[in-house]
N, C-alpha and C positions, 0 to 999 in steps of 0.2 A: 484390556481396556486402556490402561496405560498408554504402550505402546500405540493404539489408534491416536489418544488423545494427541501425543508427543509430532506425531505423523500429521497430524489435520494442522497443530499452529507450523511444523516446518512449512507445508503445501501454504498457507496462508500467506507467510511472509516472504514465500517467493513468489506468489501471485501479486501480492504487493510491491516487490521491487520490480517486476514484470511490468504490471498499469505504471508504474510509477518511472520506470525510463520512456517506456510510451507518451504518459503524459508530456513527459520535457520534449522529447520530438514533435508531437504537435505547437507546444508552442516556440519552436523553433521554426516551424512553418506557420506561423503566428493563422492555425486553424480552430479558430477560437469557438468552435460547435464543437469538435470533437474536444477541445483542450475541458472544455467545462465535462463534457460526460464522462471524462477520463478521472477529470476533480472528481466527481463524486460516486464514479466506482472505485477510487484506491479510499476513500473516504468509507466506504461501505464493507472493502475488506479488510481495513483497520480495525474496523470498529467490532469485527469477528475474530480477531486473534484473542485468543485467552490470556491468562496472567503466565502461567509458564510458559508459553512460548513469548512470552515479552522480555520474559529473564535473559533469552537470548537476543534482544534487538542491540545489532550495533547502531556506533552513530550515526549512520548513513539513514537507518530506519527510521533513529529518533527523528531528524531533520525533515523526512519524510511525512512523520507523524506532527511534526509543527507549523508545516508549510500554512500561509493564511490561508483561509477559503476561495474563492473566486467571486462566490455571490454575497 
């Protein structure tokens, strides 16, 4: 069980850096429909990471996890 748990926050926090280069490409194509859906699917897989797999966010994630909202 461990081992899933450990395995589900990795898969999470690279789904998260996944939307989250996505996000900054849309709005570098300032496509501000998809830039908000983007906001609030990295917003919705943040908020699924658990506490050990947080142990491992670097800063890149944290900065991630700070960005303001859009709405």
């Amino acid at each position: 069980m461990k081992i899933e748990t450990d395995d589900r926050g990795k898969e999470l926090l690279a789904l998260a850096r996944l939307v989250a280069f996505a996000l900054e490409s849309a709005k570098s194509l300032d496509a501000e429909v998809v830039e908000f859906c983007l906001d609030k699917a990295l917003r919705a897989v943040l908020d699924q990471i658990d506490d050990p797999a947080r142990m491992t966010l670097t800063a890149n994630d944290i900065t991630l996890m700070n960005r303001s909202p859009l709405c």
